[in-house]
KOLBATOR-756868 format. One line per 2 residues: number of its first residue (from 0); for each residue z, y, x of N, C-alpha, C. Coordinates in steps of 0.2 Angstrom, whole numbers, plus 2048, in hexadecimal, padded with zeros to 3 digits. Example, Ala and Ser with C-alpha at 12.3 -4.5 7.8 and 13.67 -1.06 7.14 Angstrom:
BEGIN
0> 827 7E4 842 827 7EA 83E 827 7F0 842 | 823 7F5 840 824 7FB 844 827 800 840
This chain:
BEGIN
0> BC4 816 49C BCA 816 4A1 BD0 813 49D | BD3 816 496 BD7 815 493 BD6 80C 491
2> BD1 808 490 BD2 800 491 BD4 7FD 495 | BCE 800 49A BD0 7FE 4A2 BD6 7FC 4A5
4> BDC 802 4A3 BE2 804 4A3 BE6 7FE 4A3 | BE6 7FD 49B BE8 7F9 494 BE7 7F3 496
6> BE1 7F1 499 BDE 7E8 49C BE1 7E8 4A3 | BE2 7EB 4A7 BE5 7EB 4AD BED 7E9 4AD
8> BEF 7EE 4A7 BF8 7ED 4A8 BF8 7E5 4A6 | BF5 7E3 49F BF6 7DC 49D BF4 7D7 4A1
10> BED 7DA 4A6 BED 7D6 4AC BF3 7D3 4AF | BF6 7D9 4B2 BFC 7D9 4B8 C00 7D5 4B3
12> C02 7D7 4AE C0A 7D5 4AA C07 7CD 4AC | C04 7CB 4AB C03 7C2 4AA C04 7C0 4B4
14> BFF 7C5 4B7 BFF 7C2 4BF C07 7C5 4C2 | C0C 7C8 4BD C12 7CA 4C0 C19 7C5 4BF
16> C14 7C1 4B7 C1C 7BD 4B7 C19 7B8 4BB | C13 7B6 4BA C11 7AF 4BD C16 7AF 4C6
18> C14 7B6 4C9 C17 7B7 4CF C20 7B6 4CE | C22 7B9 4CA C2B 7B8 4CA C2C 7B1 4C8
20> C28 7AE 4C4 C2B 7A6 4C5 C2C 7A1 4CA | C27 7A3 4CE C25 7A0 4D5 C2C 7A3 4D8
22> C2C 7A8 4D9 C31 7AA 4DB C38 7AC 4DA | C3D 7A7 4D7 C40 7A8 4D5 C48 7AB 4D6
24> C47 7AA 4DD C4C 7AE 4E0 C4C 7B6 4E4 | C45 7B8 4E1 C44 7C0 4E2 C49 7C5 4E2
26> C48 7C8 4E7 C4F 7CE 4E8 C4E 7D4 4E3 | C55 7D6 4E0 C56 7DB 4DA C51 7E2 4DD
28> C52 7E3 4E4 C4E 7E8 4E6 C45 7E7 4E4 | C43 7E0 4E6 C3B 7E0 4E4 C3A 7E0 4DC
30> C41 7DD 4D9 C3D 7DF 4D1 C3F 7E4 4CE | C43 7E8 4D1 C43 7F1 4D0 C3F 7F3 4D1
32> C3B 7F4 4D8 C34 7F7 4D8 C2E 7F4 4D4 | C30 7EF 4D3 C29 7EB 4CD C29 7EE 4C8
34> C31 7EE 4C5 C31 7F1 4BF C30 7F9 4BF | C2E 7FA 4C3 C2F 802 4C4 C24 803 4C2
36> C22 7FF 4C8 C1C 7FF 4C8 C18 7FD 4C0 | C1C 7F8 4BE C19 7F5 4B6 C1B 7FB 4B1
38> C20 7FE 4B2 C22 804 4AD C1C 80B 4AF | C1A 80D 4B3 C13 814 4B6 C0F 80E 4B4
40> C0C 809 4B5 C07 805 4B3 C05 807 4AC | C0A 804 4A8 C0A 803 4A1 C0C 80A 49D
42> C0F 80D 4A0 C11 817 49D C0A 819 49D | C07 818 4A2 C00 81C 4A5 BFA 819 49C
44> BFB 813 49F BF5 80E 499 BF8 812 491 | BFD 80F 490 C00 810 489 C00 818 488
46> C01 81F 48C C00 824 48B BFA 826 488 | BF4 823 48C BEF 825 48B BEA 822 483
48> BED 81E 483 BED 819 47C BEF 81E 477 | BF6 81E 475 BFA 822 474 BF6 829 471
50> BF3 82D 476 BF1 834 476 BEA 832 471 | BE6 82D 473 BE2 82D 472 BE0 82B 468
52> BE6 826 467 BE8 828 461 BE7 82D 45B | BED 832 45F BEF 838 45C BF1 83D 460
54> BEC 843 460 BED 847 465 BF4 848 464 | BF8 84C 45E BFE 84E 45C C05 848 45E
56> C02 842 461 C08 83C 45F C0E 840 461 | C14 83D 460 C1A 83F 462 C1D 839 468
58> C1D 83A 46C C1D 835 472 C25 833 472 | C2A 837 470 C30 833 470 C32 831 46C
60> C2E 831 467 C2E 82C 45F C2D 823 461 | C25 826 464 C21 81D 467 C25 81D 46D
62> C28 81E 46F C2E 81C 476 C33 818 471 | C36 81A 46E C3B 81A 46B C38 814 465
64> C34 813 464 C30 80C 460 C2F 805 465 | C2C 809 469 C2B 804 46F C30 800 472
66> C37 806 473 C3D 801 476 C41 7FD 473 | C3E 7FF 46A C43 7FB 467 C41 7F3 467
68> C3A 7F4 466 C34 7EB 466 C36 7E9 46D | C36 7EC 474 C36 7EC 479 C3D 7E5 479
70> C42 7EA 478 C49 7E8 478 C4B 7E3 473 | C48 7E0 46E C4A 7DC 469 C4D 7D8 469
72> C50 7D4 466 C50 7CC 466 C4A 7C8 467 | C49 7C5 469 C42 7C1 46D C41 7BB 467
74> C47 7B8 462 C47 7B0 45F C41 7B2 45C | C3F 7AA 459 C3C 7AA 456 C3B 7AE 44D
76> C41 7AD 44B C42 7AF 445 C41 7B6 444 | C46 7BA 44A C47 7C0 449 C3E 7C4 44B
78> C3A 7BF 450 C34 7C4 44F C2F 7C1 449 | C32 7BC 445 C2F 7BB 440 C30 7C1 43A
80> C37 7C3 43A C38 7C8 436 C37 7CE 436 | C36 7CF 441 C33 7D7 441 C2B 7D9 43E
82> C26 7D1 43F C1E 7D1 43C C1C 7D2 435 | C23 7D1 432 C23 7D2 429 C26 7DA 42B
84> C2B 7DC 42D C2D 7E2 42E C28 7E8 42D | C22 7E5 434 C1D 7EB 435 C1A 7EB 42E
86> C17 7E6 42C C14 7E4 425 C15 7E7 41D | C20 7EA 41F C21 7EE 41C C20 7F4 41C
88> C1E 7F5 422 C22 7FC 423 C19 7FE 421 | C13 7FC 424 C0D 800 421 C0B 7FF 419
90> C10 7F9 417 C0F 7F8 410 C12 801 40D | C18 803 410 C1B 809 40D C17 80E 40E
92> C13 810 414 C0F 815 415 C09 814 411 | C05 80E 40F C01 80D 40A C04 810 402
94> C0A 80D 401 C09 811 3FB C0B 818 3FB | C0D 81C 400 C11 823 401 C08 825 400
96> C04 823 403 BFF 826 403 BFB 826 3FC | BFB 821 3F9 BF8 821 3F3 BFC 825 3EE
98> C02 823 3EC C07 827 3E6 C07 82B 3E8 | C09 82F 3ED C0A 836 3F1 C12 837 3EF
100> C14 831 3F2 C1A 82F 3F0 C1F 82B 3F7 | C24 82B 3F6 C25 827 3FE C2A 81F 3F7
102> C29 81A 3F8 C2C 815 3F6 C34 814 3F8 | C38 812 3F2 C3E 811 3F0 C3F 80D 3F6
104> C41 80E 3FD C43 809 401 C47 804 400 | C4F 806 3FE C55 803 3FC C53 7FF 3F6
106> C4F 801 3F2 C4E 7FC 3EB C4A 7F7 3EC | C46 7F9 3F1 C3F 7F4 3F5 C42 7EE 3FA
108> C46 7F1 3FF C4B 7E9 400 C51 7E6 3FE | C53 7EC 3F9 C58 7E7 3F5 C55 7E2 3F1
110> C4F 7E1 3ED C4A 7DD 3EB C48 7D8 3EF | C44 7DB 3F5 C41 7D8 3F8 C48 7D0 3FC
112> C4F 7D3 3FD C53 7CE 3FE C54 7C8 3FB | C53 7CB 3F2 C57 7C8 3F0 C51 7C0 3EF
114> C4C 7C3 3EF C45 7BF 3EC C44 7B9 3F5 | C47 7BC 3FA C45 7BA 400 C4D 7B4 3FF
116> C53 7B5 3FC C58 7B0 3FF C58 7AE 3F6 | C54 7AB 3F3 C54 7A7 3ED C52 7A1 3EF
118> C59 79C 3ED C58 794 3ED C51 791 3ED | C50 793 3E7 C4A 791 3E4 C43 796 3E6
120> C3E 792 3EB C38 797 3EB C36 798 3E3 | C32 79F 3E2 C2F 7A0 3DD C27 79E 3DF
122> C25 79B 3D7 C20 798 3D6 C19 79C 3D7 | C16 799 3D5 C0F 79D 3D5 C0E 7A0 3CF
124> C0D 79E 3C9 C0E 7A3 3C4 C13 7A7 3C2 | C17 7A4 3C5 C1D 7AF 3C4 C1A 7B2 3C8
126> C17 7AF 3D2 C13 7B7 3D5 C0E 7B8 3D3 | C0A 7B4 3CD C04 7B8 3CB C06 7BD 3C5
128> C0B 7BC 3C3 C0F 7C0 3BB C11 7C7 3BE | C14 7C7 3C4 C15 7CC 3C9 C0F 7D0 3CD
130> C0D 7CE 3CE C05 7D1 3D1 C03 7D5 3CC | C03 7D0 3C6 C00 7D5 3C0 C02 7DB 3BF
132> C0A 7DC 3C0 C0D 7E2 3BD C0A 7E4 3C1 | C08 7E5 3C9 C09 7EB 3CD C05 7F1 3CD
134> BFF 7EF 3C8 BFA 7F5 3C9 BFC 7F9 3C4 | C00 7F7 3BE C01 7FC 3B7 C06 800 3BA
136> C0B 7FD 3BE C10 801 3C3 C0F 807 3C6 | C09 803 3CA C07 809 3D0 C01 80F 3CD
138> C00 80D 3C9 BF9 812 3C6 C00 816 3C1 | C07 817 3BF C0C 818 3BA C11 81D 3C1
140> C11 81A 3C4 C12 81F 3CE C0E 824 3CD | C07 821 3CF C04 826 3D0 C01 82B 3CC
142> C01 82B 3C7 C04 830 3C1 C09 835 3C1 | C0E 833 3C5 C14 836 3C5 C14 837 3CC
144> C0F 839 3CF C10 83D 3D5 C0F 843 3D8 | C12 849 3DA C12 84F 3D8 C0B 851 3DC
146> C07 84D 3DE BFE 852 3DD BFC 84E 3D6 | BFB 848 3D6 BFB 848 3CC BFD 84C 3C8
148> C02 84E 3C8 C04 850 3C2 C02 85A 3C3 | C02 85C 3CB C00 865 3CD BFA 863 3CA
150> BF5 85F 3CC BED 85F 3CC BEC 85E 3C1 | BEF 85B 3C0 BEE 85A 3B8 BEE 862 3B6
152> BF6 863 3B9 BF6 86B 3B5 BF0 871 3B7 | BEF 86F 3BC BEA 873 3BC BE4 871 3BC
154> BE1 86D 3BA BDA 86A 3B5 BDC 86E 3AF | BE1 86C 3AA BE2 86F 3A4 BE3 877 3A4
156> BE4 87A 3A9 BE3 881 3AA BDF 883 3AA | BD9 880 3AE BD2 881 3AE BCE 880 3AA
158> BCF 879 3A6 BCA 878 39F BCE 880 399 | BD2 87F 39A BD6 883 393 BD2 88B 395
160> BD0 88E 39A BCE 894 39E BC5 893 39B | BC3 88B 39A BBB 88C 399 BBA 88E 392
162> BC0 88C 38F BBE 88B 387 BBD 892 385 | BBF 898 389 BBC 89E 387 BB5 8A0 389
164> BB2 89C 38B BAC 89B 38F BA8 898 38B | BA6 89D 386 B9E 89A 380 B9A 896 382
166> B99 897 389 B93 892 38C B95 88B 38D | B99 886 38D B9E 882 38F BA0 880 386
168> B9B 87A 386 B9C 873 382 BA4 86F 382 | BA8 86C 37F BAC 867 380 BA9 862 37E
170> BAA 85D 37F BA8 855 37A BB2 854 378 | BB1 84D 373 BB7 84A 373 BBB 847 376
172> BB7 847 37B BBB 843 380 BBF 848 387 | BBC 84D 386 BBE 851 389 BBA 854 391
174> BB4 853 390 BB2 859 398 BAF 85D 392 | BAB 861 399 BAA 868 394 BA3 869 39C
176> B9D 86C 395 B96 86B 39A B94 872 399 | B90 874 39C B89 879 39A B83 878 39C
178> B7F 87A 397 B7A 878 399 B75 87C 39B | B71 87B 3A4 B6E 880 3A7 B65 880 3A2
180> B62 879 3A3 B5F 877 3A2 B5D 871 39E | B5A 870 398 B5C 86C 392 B58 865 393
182> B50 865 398 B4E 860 399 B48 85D 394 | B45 857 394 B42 856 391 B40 84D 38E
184> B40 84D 389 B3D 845 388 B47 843 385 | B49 83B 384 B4C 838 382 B53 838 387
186> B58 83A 382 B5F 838 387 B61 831 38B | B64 830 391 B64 82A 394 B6A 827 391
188> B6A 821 392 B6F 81A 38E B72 819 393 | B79 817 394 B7C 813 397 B7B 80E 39C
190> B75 80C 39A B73 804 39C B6E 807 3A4 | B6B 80F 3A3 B67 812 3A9 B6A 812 3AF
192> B64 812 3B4 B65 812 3BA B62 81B 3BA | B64 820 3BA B63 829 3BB B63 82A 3C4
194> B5C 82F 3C5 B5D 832 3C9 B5F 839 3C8 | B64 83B 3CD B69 841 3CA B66 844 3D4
196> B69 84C 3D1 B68 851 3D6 B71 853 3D3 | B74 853 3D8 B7C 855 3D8 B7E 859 3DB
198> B84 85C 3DC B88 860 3DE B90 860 3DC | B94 85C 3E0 B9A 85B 3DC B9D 863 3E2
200> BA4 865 3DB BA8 869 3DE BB0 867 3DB | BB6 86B 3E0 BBC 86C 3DE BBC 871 3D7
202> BC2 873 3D4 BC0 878 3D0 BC1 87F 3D2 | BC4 87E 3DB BC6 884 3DF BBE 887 3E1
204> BBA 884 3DE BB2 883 3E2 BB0 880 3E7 | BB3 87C 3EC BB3 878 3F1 BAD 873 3F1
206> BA9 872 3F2 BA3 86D 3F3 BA8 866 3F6 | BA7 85F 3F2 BAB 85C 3F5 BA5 857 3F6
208> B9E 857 3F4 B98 851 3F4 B91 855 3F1 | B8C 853 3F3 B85 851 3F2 B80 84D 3F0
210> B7D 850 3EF B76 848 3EF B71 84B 3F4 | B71 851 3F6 B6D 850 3FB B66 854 3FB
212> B62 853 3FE B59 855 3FC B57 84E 3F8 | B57 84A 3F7 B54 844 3F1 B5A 844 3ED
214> B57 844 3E7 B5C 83F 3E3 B5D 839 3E3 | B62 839 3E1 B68 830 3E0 B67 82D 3DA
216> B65 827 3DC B65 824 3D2 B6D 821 3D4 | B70 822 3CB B76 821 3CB B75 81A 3C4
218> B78 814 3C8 B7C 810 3C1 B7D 812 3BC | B7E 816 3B6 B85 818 3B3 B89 813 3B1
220> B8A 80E 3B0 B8C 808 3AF B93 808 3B5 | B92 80C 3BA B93 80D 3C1 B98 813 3C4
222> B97 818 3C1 B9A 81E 3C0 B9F 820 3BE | BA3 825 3C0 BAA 829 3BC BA6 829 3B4
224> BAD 828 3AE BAB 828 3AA BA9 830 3A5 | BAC 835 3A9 BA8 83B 3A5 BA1 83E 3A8
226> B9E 83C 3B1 B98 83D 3B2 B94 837 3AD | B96 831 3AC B91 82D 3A7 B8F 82F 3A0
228> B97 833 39E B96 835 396 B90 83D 397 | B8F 840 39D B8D 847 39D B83 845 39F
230> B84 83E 3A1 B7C 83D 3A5 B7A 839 39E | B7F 839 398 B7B 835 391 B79 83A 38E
232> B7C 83E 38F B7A 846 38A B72 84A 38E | B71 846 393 B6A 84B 396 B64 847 397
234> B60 84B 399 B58 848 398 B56 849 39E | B50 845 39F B4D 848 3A6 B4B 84F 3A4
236> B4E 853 3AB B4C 858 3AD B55 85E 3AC | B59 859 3A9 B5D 85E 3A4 B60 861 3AC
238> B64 866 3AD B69 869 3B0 B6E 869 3AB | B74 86A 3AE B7C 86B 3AC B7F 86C 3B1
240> B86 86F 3B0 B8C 86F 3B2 B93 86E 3AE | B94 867 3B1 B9B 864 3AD BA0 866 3B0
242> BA6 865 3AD BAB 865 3B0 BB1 85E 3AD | BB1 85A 3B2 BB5 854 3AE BBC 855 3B0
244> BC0 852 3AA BC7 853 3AD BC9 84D 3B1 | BCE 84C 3B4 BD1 846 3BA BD0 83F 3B7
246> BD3 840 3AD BD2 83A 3AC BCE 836 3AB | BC8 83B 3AA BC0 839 3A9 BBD 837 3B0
248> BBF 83A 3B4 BBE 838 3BE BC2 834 3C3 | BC6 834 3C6 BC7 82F 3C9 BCF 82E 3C9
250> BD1 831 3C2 BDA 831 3C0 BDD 831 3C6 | BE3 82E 3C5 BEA 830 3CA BEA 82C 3D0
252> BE3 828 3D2 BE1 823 3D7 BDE 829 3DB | BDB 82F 3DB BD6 832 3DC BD1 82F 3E1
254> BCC 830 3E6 BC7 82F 3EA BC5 831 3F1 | BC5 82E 3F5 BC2 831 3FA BC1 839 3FB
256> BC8 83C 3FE BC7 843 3FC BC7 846 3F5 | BC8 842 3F0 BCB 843 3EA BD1 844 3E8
258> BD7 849 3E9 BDD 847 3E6 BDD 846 3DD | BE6 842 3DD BE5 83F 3D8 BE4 844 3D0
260> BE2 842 3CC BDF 848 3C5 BDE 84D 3C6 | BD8 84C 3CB BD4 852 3CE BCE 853 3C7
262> BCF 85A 3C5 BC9 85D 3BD BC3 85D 3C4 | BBE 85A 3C5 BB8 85C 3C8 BB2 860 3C4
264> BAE 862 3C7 BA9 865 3C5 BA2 865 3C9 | B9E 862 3C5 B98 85F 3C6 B92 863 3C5
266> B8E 867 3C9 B85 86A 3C7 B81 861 3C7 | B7E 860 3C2 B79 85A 3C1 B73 85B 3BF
268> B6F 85A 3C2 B67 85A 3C0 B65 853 3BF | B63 852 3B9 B5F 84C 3B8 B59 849 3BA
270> B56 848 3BF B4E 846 3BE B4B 841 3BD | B4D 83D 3BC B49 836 3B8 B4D 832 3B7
272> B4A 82B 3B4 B4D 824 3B4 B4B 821 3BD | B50 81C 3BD B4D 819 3C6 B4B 813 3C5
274> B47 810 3C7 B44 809 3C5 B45 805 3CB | B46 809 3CF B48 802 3D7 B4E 7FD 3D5
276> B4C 7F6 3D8 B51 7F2 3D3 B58 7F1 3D8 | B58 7F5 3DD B60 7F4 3DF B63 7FD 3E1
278> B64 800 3DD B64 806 3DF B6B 808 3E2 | B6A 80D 3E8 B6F 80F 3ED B74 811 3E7
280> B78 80F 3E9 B81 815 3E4 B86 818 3E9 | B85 81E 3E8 B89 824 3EF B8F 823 3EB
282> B94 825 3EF B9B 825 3F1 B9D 82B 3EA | B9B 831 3E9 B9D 835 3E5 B96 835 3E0
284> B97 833 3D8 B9D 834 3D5 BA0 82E 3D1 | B9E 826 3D6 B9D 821 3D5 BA4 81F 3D3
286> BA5 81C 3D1 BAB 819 3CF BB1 815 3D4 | BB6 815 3D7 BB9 814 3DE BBC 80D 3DA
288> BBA 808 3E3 BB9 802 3E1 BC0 7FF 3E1 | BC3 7FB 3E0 BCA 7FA 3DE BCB 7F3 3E2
């Protein structure tokens, strides 16, 4: 019903102006009630649309977005710069979401101006020298965002908590294991494809992934780098329980329901090597694709 709506008002909008061209000397009364008609047409459709969205939306927000596009300047130019406009504005909400940070807006079009009214267009290898910086920037952001920086403190509260816990290995790189079950035969290499029995968790205990009733062969080539350093130290059959810190997991980028320098905590069972030559790679605790 809600398309239906949607394809019927854009129906009418087209068979409504075609109608007022022809007739061009139409009385203020028949385009009053038109407009009246095309306004419940399009409230009705757009509502439902709207709702359907987002149960919570704020309706005099989207009213109030709507009249501004509505009512614009129609030129050329000015809707060229409202299409870049939209472009910014999700560009802002994209990085609010990643940094957990809202971006410098004033700094952002003070720049953004000054690079838009240069005599001179800029070349191609100054925007590739520029692209370059962005990612040591934004990975340098999001380091310094306050779940970054809560989520680090409190990894280091929790590793610093295990270290009185005799059972709990550190390596030098810094996770920290236990081992439930030692395994048997030769430790796996780097270069293996391992089928693993998993259980990832928060460090509040929160179950955040599985592998399920079968085991998963895992690339390690493929993997966060503290489950790959923890699947070289075990054998078929091993169990453990790690616990990797953020840096060793999916740093200040974090994952899929992973906030950023999140310490996670891993139960692993090893059972074999996997021999199939293109093996499934599940979403946790693979390595998040860039």
């Amino acid at each position: 019903m809600k398309k239906i709506l949607a394809i019927a008002a854009a129906g009418l909008l087209t068979v409504g102006f075609v109608g007022c061209n022809s007739k061009a000397g139409g009385s203020s009364e028949a385009m009053d009630s038109l407009s009246m008609a095309f306004g419940d047409l399009y409230g009705a459709g757009m509502g439902q649309q709207l709702r359907s969205m987002d149960s919570t939306v704020n309706m005099e927000q989207a009213l109030k977005g709507m009249e501004y596009i509505a009512n614009a300047d129609t030129s050329k130019n000015f809707m060229a710069g409202l299409q870049m406009g939209m472009q910014i504005a999700q560009l802002y909400a994209g990085i609010e979401q990643q940094c957990g940070m809202p971006i410098n807006k004033s700094l952002f079009m003070q720049h953004l101006r000054e690079a838009i009214m240069k005599t001179t267009p800029m070349g191609q290898e100054e925007m590739m020298a520029l692209q370059s910086k962005i990612e040591p920037l934004l990975n340098k952001a999001m380091e310094q965002s306050p779940k970054a920086i809560a989520n680090k403190k409190a990894g280091e509260e929790y590793m610093a908590k295990l270290k009185n816990d005799k059972s709990y290995t550190f390596t030098k790189s810094g996770i920290a294991y236990k081992v439930l079950a030692p395994g048997e035969g030769k430790n796996f290499s780097d270069s293996d494809v391992v089928k693993v029995n998993y259980v990832g968790r928060h460090i509040n205990g929160e179950e955040f992934d599985k592998s399920g009733e079968n085991p998963v062969p895992f690339n390690l080539k493929q993997v966060i780098p503290g489950f790959a350093e923890m699947i070289q130290m075990m054998k078929p059959g091993s169990k453990v329980t790690v616990v990797i810190p953020g840096e060793l997991a999916y740093g200040p980028q974090g994952n899929r329901g992973i906030e950023p320098n999140e310490t996670l905590i891993f139960d692993i069972e090893t059972v074999g090597l996997d021999d199939s030559p293109k093996p499934n790679r599940p979403v946790m605790p693979a390595r998040p694709m860039k």
